[in-house]
N, C-alpha and C positions, 0 to 999 in steps of 0.2 A: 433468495439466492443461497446455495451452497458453499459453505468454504470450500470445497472439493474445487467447486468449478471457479471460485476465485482465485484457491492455489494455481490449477491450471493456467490460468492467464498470466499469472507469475511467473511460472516458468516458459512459457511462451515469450514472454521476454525479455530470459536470462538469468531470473530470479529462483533462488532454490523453495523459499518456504513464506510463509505470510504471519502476521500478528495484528490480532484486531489491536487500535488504539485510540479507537476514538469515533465523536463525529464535526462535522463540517458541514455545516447548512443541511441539507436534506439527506446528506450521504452518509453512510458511515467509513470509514477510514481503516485501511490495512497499510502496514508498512511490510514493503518487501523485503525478503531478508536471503541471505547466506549463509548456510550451515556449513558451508567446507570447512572452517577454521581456516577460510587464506585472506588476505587485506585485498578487500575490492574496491577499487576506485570508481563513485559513480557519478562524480559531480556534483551538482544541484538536488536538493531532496525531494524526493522521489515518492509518491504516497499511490493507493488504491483506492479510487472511490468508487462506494455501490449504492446504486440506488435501486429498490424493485429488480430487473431484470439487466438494467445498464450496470455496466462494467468498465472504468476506463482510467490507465495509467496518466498519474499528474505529475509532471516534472516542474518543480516551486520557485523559476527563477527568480522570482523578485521577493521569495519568502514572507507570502503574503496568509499561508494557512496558518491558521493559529486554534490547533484541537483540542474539542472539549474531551477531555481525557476521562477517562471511567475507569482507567486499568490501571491507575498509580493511586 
């Protein structure tokens, strides 16, 4: 999978840009982000998991992801 095309899905929706940070059982993990410089309120945290060819927005309400982090 491309970052191109996981950007895409980011923006798709509502999201400006993406950063890998990790993985999560089989997946790897992008966090969506915001470039405008303005305060966005999105609630619950929010991650990008990819696997192979799947693609799919995770909203963390019981904040249960806990990322093996490679980027800190």
């Amino acid at each position: 999978m491309l970052n191109e095309d996981i950007k895409k899905f980011a923006i798709q929706h509502g999201f400006q840009d993406i950063k890998e940070i990790g993985k999560y059982k089989d997946f790897t993990v992008f966090q969506p982000l915001f470039t405008d410089g303005k305060k966005h309120i999105i609630g619950f945290p929010q991650y990008i998991f990819v696997k192979d060819e799947e693609i799919k927005l995770y909203i963390d309400t019981k904040f249960e992801v806990k990322i093996d982090s490679h980027n800190q």
